[in-house]
N, C-alpha and C positions, 0 to 999 in steps of 0.2 A: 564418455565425457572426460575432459581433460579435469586432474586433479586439482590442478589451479584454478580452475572457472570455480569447480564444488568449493574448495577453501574460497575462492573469495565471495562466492555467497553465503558462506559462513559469516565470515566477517561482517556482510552487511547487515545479516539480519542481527546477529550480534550488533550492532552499533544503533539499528533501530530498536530493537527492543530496551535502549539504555537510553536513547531518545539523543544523542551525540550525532548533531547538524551534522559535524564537518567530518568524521569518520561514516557518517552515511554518504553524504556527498564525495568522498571520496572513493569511494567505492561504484561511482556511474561515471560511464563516459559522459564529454563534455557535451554530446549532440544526445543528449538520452531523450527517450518521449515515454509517460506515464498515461497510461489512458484507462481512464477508471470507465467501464461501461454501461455500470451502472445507474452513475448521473451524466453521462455521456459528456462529459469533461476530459483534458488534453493537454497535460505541462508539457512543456518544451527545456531542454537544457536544465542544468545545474539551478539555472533562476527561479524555474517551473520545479522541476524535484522541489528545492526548498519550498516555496509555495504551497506545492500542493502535502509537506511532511509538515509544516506551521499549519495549516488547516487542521489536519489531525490531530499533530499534537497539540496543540491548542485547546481542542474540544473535548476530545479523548485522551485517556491515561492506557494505551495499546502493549498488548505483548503480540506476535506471532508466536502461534501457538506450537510443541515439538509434535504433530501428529500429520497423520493424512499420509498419502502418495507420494510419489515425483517421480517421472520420468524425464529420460532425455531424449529429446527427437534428433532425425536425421539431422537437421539443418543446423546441430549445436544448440539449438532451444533447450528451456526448460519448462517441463508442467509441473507443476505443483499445485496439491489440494489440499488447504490447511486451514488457518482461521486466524482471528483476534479475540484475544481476552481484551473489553473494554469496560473503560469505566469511565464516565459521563462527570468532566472535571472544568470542563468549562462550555461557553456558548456553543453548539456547533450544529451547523445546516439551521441557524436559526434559533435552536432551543436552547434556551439558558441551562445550565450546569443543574443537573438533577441528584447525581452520586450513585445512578445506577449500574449495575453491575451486566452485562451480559457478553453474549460469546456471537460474534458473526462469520463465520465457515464463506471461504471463499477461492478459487480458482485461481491463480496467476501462471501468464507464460512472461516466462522471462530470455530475451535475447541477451547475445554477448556480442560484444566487436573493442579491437584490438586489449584485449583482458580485461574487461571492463565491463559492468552491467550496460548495456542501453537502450532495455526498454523493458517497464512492464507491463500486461496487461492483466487490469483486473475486473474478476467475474463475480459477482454476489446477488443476493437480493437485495435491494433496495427498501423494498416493506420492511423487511427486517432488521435493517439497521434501525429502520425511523420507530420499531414498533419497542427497540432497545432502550431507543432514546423517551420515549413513553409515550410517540404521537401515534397521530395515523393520517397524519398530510406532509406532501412530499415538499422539497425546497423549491424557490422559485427558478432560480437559476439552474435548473436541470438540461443540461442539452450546448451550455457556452461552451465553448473554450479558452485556455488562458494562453 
């Protein structure tokens, strides 16, 4: 894997875990696609990335966590198995701000094109995010795209 792909995933997750819009969004190409598969949702673009990081952060108080796996595939991808440290700081998927604390472990492949991230895909449980947030019923909007 080229050095400069790994540093500038450094960078990003660096800039997400500081919660810094426009140091994350600089770090995605302009055609990125985010496809969370979880709630089978789908940003599109820089518009979409923001979107779908103001969802999060919004609701969630996120780190990306330093553990897990990663590999690099043939095609320049990246796997990685890692998680969020979350803490329940405002409304999200519905539930009002609780102030709980937990940890959701999740799966991303991440592509690259012309040095730039643009795209990720993420794998988790869904129960378990919602069992975080203190429910046990899923959002309505499960399956849209943005």
């Amino acid at each position: 894997m080229d050095q400069a792909l790994i540093d500038l995933t450094q960078r990003h997750v660096a800039a997400e875990n500081a919660h810094d819009m426009a140091a994350t969004l600089a770090t995605l190409h302009p055609d990125c696609v985010f496809e969370d598969l979880a709630m089978g949702r789908v940003w599109r673009g820089r518009a979409g990335a923001e979107e779908h990081y103001r969802d999060w952060w919004g609701g969630l108080d996120t780190e990306v966590l330093p553990r897990g796996r990663r590999a690099f595939l043939n095609d320049g991808a990246m796997i990685a198995e890692t998680g969020f440290s979350c803490r329940h700081i405002g409304t999200f998927l519905g539930v009002p701000a609780s102030g709980r604390v937990f940890e959701l472990p999740f799966v991303v492949i991440v592509s690259y094109r012309d040095g730039l991230m643009h795209g990720e895909r993420f794998y988790y449980s869904l129960d378990r995010l919602m069992a975080g947030l203190g429910v046990a019923t899923r959002p309505q909007y499960i399956g849209q795209t943005a």
